[in-house]
C-alpha positions in Angstrom: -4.7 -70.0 18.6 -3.5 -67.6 21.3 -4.1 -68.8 24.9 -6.7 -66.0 25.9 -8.7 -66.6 22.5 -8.5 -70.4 23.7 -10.1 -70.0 27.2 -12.3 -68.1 25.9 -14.0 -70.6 23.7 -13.1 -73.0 26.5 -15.6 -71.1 28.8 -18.6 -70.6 26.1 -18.2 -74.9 25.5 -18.4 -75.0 29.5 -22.1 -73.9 29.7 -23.4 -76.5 27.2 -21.0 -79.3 28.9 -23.5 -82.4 29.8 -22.4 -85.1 32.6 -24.5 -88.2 32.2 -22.2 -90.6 32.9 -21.3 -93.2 30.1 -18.7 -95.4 28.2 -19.6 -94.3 24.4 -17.8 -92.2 22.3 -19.2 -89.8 20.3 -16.6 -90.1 17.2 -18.5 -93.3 15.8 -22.0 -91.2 16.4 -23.8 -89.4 13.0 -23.7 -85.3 13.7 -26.5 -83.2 14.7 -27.7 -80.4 12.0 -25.3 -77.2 12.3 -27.0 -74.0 12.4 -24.4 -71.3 10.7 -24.4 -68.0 9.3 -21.9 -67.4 6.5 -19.2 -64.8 7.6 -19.0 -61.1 6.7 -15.7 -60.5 6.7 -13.7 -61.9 3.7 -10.3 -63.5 4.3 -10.7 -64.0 8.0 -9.9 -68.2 9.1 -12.7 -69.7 10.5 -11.9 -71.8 13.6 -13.1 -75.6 12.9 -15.7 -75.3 16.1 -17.4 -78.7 15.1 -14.1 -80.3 14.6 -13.3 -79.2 18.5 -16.3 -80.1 20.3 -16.2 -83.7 18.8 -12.8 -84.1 19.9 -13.9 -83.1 23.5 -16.9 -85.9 23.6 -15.2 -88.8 26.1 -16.3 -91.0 29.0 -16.6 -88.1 31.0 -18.2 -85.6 28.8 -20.9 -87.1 26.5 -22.6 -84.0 25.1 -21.6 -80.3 24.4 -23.5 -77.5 22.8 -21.5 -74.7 20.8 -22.5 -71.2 20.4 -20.3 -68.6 19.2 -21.4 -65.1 18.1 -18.2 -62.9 16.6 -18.1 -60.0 13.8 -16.5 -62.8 11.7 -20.0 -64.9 11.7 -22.0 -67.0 14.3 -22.1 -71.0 14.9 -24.6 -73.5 16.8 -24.2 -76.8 17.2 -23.5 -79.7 19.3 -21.7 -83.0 19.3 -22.2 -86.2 22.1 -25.3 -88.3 22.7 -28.5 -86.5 24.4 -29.7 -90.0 25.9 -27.0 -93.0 27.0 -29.8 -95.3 26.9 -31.1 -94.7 23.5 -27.9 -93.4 22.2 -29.9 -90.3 20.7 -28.0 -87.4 19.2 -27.7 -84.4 20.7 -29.2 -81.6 19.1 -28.4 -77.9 19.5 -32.1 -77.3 20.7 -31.7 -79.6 23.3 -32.9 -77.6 27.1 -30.6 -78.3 30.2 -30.4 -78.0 33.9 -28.6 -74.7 34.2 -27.5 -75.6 37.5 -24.6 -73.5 38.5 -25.3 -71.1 35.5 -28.0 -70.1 37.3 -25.9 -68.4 39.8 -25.6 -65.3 37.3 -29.2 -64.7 37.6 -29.3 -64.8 41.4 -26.1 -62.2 42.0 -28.0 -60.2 39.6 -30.9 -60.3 41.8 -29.9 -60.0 44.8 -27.8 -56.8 43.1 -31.4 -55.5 42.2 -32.5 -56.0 45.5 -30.1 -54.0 47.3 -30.7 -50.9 45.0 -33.7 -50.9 45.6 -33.0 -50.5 49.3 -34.5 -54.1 50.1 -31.2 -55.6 50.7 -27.8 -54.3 52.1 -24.9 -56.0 50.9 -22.7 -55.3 53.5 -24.7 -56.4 56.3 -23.3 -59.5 57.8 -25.6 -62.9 57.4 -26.2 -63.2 61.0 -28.5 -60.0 60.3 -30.8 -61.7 58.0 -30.6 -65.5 59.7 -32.1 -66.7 62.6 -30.2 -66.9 65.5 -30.6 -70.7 65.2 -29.0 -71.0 61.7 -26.3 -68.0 62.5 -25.0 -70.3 65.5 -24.3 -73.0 63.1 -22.4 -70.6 60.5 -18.7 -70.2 61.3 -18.2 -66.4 61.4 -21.5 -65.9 60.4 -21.9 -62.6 62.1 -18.6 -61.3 60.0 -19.7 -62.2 56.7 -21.7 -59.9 54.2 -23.9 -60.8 51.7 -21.4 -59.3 49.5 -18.7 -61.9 50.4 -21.2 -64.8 49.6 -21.5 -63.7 46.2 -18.0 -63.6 44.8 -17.3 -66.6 47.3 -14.8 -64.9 49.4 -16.8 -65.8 52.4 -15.2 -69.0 53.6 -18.0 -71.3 54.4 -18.2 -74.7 53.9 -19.3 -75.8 50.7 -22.1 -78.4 51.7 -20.9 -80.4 48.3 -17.1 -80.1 49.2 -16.0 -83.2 46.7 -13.5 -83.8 49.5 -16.1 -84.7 52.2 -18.1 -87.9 53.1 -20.6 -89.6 50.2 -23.5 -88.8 52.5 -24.5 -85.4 50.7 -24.9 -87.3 47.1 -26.3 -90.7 48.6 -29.0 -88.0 50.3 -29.7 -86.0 46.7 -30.1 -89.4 44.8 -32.4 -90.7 47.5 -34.5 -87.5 47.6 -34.4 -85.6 44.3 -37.4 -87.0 42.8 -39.3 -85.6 46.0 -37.9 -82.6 46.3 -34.9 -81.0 48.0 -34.8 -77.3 49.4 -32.3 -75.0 50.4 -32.4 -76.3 54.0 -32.1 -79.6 53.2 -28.5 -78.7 51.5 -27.3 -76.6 54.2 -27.5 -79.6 56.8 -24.3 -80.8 55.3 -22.9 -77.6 55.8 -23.9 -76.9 59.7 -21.3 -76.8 62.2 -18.8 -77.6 59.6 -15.3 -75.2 60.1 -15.3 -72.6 57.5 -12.3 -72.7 55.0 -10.7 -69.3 56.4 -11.6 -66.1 57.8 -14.3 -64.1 55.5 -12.7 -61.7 53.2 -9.5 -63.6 54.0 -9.4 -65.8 50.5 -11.6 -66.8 47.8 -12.9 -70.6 47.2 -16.3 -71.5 45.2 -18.4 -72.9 47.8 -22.2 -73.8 46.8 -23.5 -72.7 50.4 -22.8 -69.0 49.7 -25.8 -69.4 46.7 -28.2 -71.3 48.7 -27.9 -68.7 51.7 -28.2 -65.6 49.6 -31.2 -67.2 48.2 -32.8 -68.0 51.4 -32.4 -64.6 52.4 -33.9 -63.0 49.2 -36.6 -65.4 50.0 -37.2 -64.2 53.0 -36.8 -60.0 51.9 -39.3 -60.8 49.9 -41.9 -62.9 51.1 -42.2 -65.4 48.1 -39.5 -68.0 46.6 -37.3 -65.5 44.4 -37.5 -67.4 41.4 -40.6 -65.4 41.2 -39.0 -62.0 41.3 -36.0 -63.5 39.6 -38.7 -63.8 36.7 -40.3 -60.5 36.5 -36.6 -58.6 37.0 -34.7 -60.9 34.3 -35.9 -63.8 32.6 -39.1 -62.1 30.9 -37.4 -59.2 30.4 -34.3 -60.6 28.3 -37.1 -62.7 26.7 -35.4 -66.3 27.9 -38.9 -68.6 26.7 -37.2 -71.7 27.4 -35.7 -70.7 31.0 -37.9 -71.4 34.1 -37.3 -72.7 38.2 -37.9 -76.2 38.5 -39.8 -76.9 41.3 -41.2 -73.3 42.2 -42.2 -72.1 38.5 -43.4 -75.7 37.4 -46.7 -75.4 39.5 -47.9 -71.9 38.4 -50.7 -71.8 36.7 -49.7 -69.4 33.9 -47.2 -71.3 32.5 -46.7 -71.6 28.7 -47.8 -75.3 27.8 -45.2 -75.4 25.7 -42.6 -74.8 28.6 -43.9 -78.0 30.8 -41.8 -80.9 29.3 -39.0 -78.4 29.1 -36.3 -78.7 32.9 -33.9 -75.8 33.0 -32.6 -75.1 36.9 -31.8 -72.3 38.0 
């Protein structure tokens, strides 16, 4: 398999990757039902998909759903346990946190946003933010909303792995109530930024939480809102809703209730 083909299916397995934390390995587990469409192309070699994504189940990744869609043919499936309590199989129906998946969806927003005139892109933050949270921004009144979305902005990623265990002993004490974009950024506040802005590139979690603060504030409701009218219904995504914004409107499906998919 050449390299780029290999990253390739590398980055589709990425978005159906689960980390639940456990010590049981998938191999001595009974498959989930494969959902395949025969190829239409004769003589082309069909990659062993299933074959790969049980060889990638381990300690640290316990569940992975599979979908490819090429000329040659199409395949869904999944390998790894949905549950580490009950040890149930993974099924490739199973509905996930999108988590940073998600940021796709709010770039394309805030895109949206600034062709329709209510955003500019290359305004600096400090713009947009009150003086209070600009002060605590490194640079704040040099960066553009631009450089927080392809993460050339330098700021400090509130999640850094690098830093203290205070920002994951405060989401496992809190998420069952409830934590908002502010609450995140305290772990960024006053915090030196990792270089000038425009200077270099690094993936920093803070750039998404700012941006959406700000669209949040353009727009005088939580975005997940607009986010919905502009994208989700419109590319027809049934299964795909905000937790913790969407979750209390009234005119939610019934079917969607039981379903968590962040964005």
């Amino acid at each position: 398999m050449s390299q780029l083909r290999y990253k390739t299916l590398i980055a589709f397995i990425m978005f159906g990757l689960s980390a639940c934390g456990s010590n049981t390995n998938q191999s001595t587990q009974p498959q989930p039902q494969q959902e395949t469409k025969p190829s239409q192309q004769q003589g082309v070699k069909q990659l062993d998909y299933q074959t790969l994504i049980n060889g990638l189940i381990s300690n640290e990744v316990h569940g992975i759903i599979l979908h490819v869609s090429a000329p040659s043919g199409t395949f869904t499936s999944s390998a790894g346990l949905a549950n580490l309590t009950t040890q149930e199989v993974l099924q490739p129906s199973a509905v996930y946190h999108l988590a940073s998946g998600g940021k796709v969806f709010t770039a394309l927003l805030a895109v949206q946003l600034h062709e329709e005139g209510l955003l500019d892109l290359d305004l600096t933050i400090d713009n947009w933010l009150s003086n209070e949270l600009a002060s605590q921004i490194q640079y704040s009144d040099q960066i553009t909303l631009r450089q927080l979305l392809n993460h050339s902005s330098g700021i400090y990623n509130y999640s850094d792995p690098l830093r203290e265990d205070a920002y994951v002993e405060f989401v496992m004490a809190n998420y069952k109530s409830g934590i908002s974009n502010e609450d995140l950024l305290q772990f960024a506040y006053g915090q030196s930024g990792y270089f000038k802005p425009g200077k270099g590139v690094k993936y920093s979690n803070s750039n998404y939480v700012l941006i959406g603060m700000i669209m949040d504030s353009v727009l005088g409701h939580p975005n997940a809102l607009a986010m919905r009218d502009k994208i989700i219904d419109r590319l027809a995504l049934s299964d795909t809703f905000s937790v913790g914004i969407e979750i209390k409107v009234h005119s939610l499906r019934p079917a969607m209730k039981n379903k968590r998919v962040d964005l």
